[in-house]
C-alpha positions as CSV (number, residue, x, y, z in Angstrom):
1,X,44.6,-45.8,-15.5
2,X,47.5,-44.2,-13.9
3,X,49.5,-45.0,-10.8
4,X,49.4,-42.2,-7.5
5,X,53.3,-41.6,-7.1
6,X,52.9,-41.4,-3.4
7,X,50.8,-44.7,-2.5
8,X,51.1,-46.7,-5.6
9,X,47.0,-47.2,-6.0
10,X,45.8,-47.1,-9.3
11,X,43.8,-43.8,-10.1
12,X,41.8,-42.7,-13.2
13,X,43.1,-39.7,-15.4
14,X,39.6,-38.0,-14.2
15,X,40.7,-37.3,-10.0
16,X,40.4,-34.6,-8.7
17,X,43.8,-34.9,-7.5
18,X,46.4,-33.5,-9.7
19,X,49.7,-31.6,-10.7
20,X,51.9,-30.9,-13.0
21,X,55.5,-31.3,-12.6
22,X,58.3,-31.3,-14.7
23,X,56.0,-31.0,-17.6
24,X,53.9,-34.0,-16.7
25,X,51.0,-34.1,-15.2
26,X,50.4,-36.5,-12.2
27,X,47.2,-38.1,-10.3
28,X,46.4,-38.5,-7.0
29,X,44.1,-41.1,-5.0
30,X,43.7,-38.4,-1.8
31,X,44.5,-34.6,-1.3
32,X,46.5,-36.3,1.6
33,X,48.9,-37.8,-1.1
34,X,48.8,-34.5,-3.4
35,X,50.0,-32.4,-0.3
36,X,52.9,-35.1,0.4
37,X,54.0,-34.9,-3.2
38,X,53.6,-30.8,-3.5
39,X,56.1,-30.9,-0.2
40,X,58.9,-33.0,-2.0
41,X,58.3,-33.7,-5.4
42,X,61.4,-34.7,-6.5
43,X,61.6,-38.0,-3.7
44,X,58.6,-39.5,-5.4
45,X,59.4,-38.9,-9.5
46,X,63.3,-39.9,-8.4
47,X,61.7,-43.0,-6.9
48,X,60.5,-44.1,-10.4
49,X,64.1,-43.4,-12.4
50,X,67.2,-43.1,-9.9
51,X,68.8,-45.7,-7.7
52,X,70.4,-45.2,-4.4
53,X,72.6,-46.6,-1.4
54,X,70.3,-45.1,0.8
55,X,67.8,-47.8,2.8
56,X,64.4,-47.3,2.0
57,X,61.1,-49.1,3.7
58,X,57.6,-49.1,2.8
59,X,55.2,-47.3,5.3
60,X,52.7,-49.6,5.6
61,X,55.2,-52.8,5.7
62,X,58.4,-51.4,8.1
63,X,59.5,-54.5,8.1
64,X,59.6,-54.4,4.0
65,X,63.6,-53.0,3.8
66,X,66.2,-52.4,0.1
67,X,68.9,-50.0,-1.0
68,X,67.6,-48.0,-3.2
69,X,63.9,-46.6,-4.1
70,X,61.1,-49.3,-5.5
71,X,58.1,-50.4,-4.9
72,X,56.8,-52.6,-1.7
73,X,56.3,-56.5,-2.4
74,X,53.3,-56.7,-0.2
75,X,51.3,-53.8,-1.5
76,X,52.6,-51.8,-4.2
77,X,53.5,-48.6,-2.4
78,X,56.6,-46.6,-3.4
79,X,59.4,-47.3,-0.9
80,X,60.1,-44.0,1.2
81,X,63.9,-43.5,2.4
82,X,64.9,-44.9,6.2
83,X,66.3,-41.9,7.2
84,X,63.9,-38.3,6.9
């Protein structure tokens, strides 16, 4: 089981979803989460390795706020930057 770098749900090696980057390949849940990942790749593989000052909040929990990229309390999501 691997983990959707967009959402944060758990998704087999076997979805339909899927593209490699940086020499890895990575799974989706939904096309919708593919097509956010193809459009900035780098936000969501940096979220899993670099740290920043910038505020980031989780989309489904706005009220869920941190410095720096992570994952959401409540449900697990990857935290997406305050500021577009």
């Amino acid at each position: 089981m691997e983990t959707d770098p967009v959402c944060g749900m758990n998704v087999t090696e076997d979805s339909e979803h899927y593209t490699e980057y940086a020499g890895k390949t990575y799974h989706f849940c939904s096309e919708s989460c593919l097509r956010k990942f193809l459009a900035a790749p780098s936000q969501f593989v940096a979220a899993e390795t670099e740290s920043s000052a910038e505020t980031y909040t989780c989309p489904m929990h706005p009220e869920v706020r941190q410095q720096g990229p992570g994952r959401c309390p409540k449900c697990g999501m990857y935290l997406e930057p305050l500021t577009a």
